[in-house]
C-alpha angles and dihedrals in degrees: 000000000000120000095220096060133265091313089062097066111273103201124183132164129280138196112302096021091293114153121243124214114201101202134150120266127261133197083257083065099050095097094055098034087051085056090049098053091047088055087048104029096033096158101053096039088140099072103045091088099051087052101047094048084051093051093058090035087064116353118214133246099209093047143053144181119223128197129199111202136179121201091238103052109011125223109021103172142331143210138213125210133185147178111252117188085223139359127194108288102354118140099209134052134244106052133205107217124208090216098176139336119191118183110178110251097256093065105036110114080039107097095256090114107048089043084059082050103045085053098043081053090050090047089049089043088058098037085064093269128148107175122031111209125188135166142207138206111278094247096039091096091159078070098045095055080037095057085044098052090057090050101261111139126214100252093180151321122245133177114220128220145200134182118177107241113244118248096008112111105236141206115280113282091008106124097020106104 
């Protein structure tokens, strides 16, 4: 990894010995990062490119994309981070979050994420962070051994509610469940 952060040029090493460079997105890179995040994000796919055009329209101070490429097959996954004022149990504020990491299946146990990771931790570090903090969905236990291998550790469990409010118009498909 690069000492200067992920715009440096943070390299790690990929499956069958290729090499990985960790590096923020860039408009060229719109096509391939809104593939990532459908295969991601799949229930919310349209939006991504609403997102993604708003991110380069004015791109944001408290959040970044990150990319991971390898010389042989391109954009291999990618990372957000962002700055969050507080996160479940952490003691500082404020907070890098991990808000979502996505390496295509053939190069996953290859590096590729926790070289995302080690660069979304420069990029917090940077931003004034001291602690970095993510989730995962309950059931997505592939995340969970992911997160702790990379020394995250499991601060609580929550269940999460939402109730439409009466008499308030809401958004389409809000309510209707």
């Amino acid at each position: 990894m690069g000492p200067d952060g992920p715009g440096a040029g943070a390299r790690g090493v990929a499956r069958r010995g290729a090499r990985v460079h960790v590096r923020p997105v860039t408009a060229d890179d719109a096509d391939a990062w809104l593939a990532l995040r459908g295969a991601l994000w799949p229930g919310s796919a349209g939006d991504h490119a609403a997102e993604i055009e708003a991110y380069f329209a004015d791109p944001p101070d408290t959040s970044a994309c990150l990319v991971a490429e390898t010389s042989a097959h391109g954009i291999v996954g990618f990372a957000e981070v962002g700055v969050r004022s507080h996160a479940e149990e952490c003691r500082s504020s404020p907070v890098g979050y991990l808000e979502g990491i996505y390496v295509k299946p053939a190069h996953r146990t290859a590096g590729v994420g926790r070289a995302l990771v080690l660069a979304g931790e420069r990029w917090a570090r940077g931003a004034g962070c001291t602690e970095m903090a993510s989730d995962r969905e309950l059931a997505n236990e592939g995340s969970g051994a992911f997160h702790e291998a990379l020394g995250f550790e499991e601060s609580g469990r929550i269940v999460c509610y939402r109730k439409a409010i009466p008499g308030v118009a809401s958004a389409p498909g809000v309510g209707s469940r």
